[in-house]
Structures are given as C-alpha cells and as structure tokens.
C-alpha positions in Angstrom: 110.2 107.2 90.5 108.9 106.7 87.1 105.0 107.9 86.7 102.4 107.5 83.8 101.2 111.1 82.4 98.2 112.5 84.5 96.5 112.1 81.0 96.4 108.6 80.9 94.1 106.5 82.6 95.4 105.2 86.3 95.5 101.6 86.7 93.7 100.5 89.8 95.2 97.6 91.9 93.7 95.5 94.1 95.9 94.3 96.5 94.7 92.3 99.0 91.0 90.1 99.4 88.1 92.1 98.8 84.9 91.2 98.2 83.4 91.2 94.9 80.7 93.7 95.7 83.2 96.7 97.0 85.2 96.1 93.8 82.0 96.3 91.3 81.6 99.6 93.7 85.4 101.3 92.7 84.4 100.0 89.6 81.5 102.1 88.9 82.8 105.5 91.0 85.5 105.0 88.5 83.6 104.4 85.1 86.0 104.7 82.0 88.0 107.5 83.8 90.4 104.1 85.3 91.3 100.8 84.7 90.0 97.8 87.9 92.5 95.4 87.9 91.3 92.9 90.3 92.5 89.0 90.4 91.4 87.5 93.3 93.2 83.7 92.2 96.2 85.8 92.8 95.8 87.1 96.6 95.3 85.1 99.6 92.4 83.8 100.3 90.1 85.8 103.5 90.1 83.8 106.7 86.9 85.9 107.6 85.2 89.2 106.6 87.9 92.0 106.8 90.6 89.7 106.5 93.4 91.6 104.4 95.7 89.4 104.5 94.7 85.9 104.3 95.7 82.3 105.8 99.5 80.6 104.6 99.6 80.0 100.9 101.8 78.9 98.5 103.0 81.4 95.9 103.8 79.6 92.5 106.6 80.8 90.0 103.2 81.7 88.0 101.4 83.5 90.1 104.5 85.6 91.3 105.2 86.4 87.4 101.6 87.5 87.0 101.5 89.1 89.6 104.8 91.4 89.5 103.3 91.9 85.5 100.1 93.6 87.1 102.3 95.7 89.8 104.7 97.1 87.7 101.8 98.4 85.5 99.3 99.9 88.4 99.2 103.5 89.5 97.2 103.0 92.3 97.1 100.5 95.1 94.3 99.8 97.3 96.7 98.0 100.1 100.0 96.8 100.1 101.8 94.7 97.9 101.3 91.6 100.1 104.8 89.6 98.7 107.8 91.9 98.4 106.3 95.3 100.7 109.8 96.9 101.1 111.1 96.8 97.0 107.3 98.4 96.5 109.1 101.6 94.3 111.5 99.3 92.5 108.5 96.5 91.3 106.0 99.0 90.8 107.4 102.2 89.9 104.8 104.0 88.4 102.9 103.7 91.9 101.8 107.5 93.1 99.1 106.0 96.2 98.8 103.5 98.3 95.3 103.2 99.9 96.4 101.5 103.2 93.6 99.2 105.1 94.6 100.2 108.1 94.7 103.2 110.1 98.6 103.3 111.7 100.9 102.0 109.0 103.8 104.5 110.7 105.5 101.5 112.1 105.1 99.0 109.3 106.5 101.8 106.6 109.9 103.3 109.1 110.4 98.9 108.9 109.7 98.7 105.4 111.6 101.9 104.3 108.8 103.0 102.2 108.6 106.2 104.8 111.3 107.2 102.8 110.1 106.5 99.0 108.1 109.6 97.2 105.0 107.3 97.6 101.5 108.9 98.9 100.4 106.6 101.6 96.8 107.4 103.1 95.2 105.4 106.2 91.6 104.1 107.3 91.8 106.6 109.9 88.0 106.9 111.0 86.9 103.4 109.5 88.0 101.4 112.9 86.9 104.4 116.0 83.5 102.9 116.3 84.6 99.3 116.8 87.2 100.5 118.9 85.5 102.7 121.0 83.0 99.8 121.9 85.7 97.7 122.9 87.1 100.3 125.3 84.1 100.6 126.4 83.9 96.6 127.0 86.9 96.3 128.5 85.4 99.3 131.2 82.3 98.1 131.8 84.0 94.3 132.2 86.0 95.5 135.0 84.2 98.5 136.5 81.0 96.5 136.9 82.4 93.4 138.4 81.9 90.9 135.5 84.8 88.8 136.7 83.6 88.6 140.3 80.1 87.5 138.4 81.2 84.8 136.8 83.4 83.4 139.9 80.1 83.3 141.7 78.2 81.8 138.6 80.4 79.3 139.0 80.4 78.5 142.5 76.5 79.0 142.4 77.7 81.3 144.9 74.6 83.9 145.8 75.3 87.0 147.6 74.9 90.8 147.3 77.7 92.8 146.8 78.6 96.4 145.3 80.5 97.6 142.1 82.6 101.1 141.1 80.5 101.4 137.9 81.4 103.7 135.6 78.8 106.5 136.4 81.2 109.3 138.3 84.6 107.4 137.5 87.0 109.5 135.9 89.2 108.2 132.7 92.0 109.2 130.4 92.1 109.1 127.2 95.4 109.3 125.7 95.4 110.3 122.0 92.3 112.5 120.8 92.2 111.6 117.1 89.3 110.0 115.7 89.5 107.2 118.1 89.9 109.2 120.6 87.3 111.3 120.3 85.1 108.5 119.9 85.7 107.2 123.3 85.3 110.2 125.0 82.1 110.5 123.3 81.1 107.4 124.3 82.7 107.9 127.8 81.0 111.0 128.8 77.6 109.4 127.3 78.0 106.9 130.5 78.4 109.5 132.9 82.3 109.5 133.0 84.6 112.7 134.0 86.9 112.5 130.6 90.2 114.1 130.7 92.2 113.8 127.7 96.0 114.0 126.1 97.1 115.1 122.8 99.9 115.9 121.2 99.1 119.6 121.1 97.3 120.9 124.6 95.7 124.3 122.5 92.6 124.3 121.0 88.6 123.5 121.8 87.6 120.7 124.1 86.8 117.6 121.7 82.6 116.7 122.8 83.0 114.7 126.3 86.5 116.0 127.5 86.5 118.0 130.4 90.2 118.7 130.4 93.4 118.2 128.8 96.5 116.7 130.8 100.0 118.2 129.5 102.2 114.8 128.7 104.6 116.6 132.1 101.4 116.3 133.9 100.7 112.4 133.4 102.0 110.7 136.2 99.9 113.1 138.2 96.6 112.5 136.3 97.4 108.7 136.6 97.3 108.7 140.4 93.4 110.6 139.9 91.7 108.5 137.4 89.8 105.4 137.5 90.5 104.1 134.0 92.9 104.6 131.1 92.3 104.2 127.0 95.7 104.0 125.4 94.5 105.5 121.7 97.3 107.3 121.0 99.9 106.1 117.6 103.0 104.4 117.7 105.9 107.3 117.7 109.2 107.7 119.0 107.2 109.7 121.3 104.8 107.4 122.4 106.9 104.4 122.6 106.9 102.8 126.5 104.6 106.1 127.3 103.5 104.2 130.1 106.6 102.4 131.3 107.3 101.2 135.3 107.3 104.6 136.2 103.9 105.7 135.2 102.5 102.4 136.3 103.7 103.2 139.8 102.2 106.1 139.4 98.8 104.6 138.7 95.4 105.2 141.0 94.7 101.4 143.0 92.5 99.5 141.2 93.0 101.3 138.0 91.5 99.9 134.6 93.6 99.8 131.4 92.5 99.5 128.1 95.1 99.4 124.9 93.6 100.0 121.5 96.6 101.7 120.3 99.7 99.6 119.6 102.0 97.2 122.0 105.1 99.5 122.4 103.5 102.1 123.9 103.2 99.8 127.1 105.9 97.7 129.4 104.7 94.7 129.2 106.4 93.2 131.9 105.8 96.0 134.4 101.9 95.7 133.7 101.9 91.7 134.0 103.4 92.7 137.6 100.8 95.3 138.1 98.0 92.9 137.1 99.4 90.0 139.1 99.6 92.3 142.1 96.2 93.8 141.7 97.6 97.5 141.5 96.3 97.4 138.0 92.5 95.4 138.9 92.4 94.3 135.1 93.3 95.2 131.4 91.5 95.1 128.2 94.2 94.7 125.7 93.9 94.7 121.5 97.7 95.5 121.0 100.9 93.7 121.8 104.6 94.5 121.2 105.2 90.8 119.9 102.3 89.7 117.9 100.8 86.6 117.7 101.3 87.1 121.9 103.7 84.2 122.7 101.6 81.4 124.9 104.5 82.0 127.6 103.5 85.5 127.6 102.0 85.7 131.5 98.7 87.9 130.1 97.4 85.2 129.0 97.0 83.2 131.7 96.5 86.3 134.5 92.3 85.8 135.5 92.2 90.4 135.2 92.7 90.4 131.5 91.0 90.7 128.2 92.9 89.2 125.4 91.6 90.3 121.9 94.2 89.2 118.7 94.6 92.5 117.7 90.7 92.7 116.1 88.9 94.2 118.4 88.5 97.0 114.8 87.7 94.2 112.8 83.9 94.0 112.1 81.3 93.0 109.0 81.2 96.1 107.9 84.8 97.5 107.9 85.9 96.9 104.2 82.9 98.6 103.1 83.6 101.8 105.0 87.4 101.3 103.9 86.2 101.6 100.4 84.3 104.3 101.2 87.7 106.6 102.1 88.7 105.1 98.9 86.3 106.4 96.7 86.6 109.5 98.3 90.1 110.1 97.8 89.7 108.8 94.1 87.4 111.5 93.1 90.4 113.8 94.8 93.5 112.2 93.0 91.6 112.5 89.7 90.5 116.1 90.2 93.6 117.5 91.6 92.9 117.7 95.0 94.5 116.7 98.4 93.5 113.2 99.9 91.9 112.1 103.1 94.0 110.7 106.2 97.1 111.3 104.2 100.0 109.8 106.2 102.5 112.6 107.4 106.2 111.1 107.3 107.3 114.5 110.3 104.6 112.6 112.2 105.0 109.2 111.8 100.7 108.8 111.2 
C-alpha cells in the first residue's frame, strides 16, 4: 500500500452522513494541520439521527467518479467506504485508518477481507455500553417484573393481586466483560443483582459489580444457577453458537435472556423452542444471525420476546461521542502515538 509522507497534510474523509456540527468540530481539532473533505450530496442520506448508512439510493456515473476521485486521495477515513467496502486498499490506497462507527467490525472485515489488508481499523468501543446497558436492563426488568402479565390484565381489565421475581436478589451472567460488559454489571449490581461474569481471560481484579467469574468449562453449570443472562460478548470463532441446544438445556426454568452482542453467538431455533415452551420465560433480543429478521422467523410472533432492529445502541447522542474517539485518536495519529479501541486482527475485535 501506497502512503503519502507523514510530512504532508492527511486528507480527512467523511464517509458516511454526519451532521454538520460534528464535522465543523474535526474541523477545528484539526486546524491547518489536515485537510476536511466532506460532501454530503455524495453519501446517503440519514434515515434518522445515527444513521450511518442511509435509505436505498441511486448512485449516478457522477457521483461514483467523484466520489472514487475523493477516496483515492484521503488518508484517513471516518467510516467505511459505503460503495465498494472490500477493494477499500485498491481504490484508496493511500488509506492508513479507518475510524469505524461501530464497535464490532470483526465480522464485517474477515467478509470483506480487509482483516487482511495493512489498514488500521479502530472501533466505537465505549460509545454504544450506555445505550446498551439500559436496554439489558429493559429487557430484565420487562420480564423479571411481570410487564407482560401487566399488560394481559390491562387488557382484559382483569384486577387481581399477584407477585413478581424482581430483580432485587436474582442472580445474572454476564458474558463478555468489555466495556459493555462492565456497564451492565454496573448497572446490575446497582439493582441489587448477584453478578457473575465470563471473560475471555478468568485472571485479574473483579470488574465494579461482579462477584465472580465463571470459567467458559464452567458455563453450563452457571446456567442452571442464574436467573438472567446478557449475551455482551463479540462475534469470534470462539463465541459463535456459545449458547447452542446444549447450554439452553442447561438453562435455570424461567430464565431471562438478553442479546446485545451479535446473532451467531445464539441457536436460533433452539431458543424459539425454549421460548415457545416457556423453559426460557422471555428474551430481549438486539442481534440476529440474518438481519433484517425474516417475518417467517417464529420470534416475532412468540408473546415472551423483545424485538429491537439491531438499535437498541442507537441514540441522539451517539455520533457525537463517536466523534469524540475520533478526535482523540487524531491528536494520536498526528503525534505518533498509539490509537484508542484499535481493532486486533489475533482477536477478531
């Protein structure tokens, strides 16, 4: 891969929509030391705030020529090229960093092949834990406080007493401690929970909230003790089906799941059974392995789930904090010095 001197000025990219306001900001962090290129008539247009990639378009002969003109100039990227992702080093060779907008990009790069380009990719790792968090939460205090057996008697005008787990004394796992992670058991233990937690490395301190960490040989057993599950973890050859028939049957009665981590690391099938059977009393679910969810997928019509279209991250404020990383990591590449959230190809996040 071709690359412009470290002497010159690095041309900025913007990549995909972003409001004007947040590029005035890289603007200014950046003063003469690099050249903004932002063109807005070029890149789809936002369906709503935090939208990075846009509704169907059509892409003119023109606006493809200007645009491969701009990429094979830029040295930076903040996202990905949105037309051609996979030929990224061959139509902008004189790209060193991608900014991603998301936090795991393992998946889309092993598809793309750019895992295996000289490219430095780094993530929004951090930007989406709050959002997140609050949705595990959600989805927990949906299930473990009754809401749907609420609403049932809403609707009947049904009035009767009646008693709830609650979340106060229930015991959940949280599988993957990173940011998100953490977050939740934060949040987890704030409401009185008993936190255990899996990583990919058992050693080391407690993170805030966690009482204990489960070995991965030890999950089937810790499923059959807890009262909920966050799925947090990334997608990796070692995460993929992590909870496949086998750990399902393992599962506590009544158990609550919650998937803010990606599709694959979940059988589908064996948890539409489990929900339909009531082994599994309801599921909170941002991820799915085929995404849009088919409508002849059976979650969406089982009465135990929580369907969110993969945005239960996505709030008002989430392209300013990505921008925020970005700035960050600007002041870095320009001084020499390692990024933030820089993706790890060993890894695969």
């Amino acid at each position: 891969m071709t690359t412009n001197n470290r002497s010159e000025k690095p041309i900025i990219l913007v990549a995909s929509p972003l409001e004007d306001e947040h590029v005035a900001r890289i603007k200014s962090a950046g003063g003469d030391r690099v050249e903004v290129v932002h063109e807005a008539d070029l890149l789809p247009t936002p369906r709503y705030i935090g939208d990075h990639h846009g509704g169907p378009r059509t892409v003119t002969p023109e606006i493809k020529a200007r645009w491969s003109t701009l990429l094979a100039k830029a040295n930076i990227l903040f996202d990905f090229d949105l037309l051609d992702p996979a030929n990224l080093p061959r139509n902008a060779p004189n790209v060193r960093w991608v900014q991603a907008t998301s936090a795991g990009i393992g998946e889309f790069l092993k598809k793309t092949g750019l895992d295996q380009s000289d490219i430095m990719f780094t993530t929004a790792s951090g930007v989406h834990s709050r959002p997140l968090a609050e949705f595990s939460m959600l989805g927990m205090l949906h299930f473990l406080r009754g809401v749907p057996k609420l609403n049932e008697m809403k609707q009947a005008k049904h009035w009767e007493r009646y008693t709830v787990r609650g979340l106060y004394g229930a015991r959940v796992l949280v599988v993957g401690l990173g940011s998100l992670g953490k977050a939740v058991a934060k949040d987890a233990a704030n409401f009185g929970m008993d936190v255990w937690g899996m990583r990919r490395r058992s050693e080391g301190s407690l993170p805030e909230g966690v009482s204990k960490i489960v070995e991965k040989s030890e999950l089937r057993t810790a499923l059959s003790k807890v009262d909920a599950l966050v799925l947090a973890c990334p997608l990796t050859e070692e995460t993929r089906l992590l909870i496949d028939q086998p750990e399902i049957a393992a599962m506590k009665p009544g158990i609550v799941l919650v998937n803010i981590a990606r599709g694959a690391v979940i059988n589908e099938e064996a948890l539409a059974a489990a929900l339909r059977s009531g082994h599994i009393s309801g599921a909170a679910l941002d991820a799915f392995t085929v995404e849009p969810l088919p409508i002849e997928s059976p979650l969406w019509e089982l009465p135990n789930t929580l369907i969110s279209p993969h945005s239960a991250s996505t709030v008002a404020a989430e392209n300013g904090r990505i921008v925020d990383i970005f700035l960050d990591n600007l002041e870095r590449y320009l001084e020499g010095r390692p990024l933030r959230n820089q993706f790890e190809r060993d890894r695969g996040y």
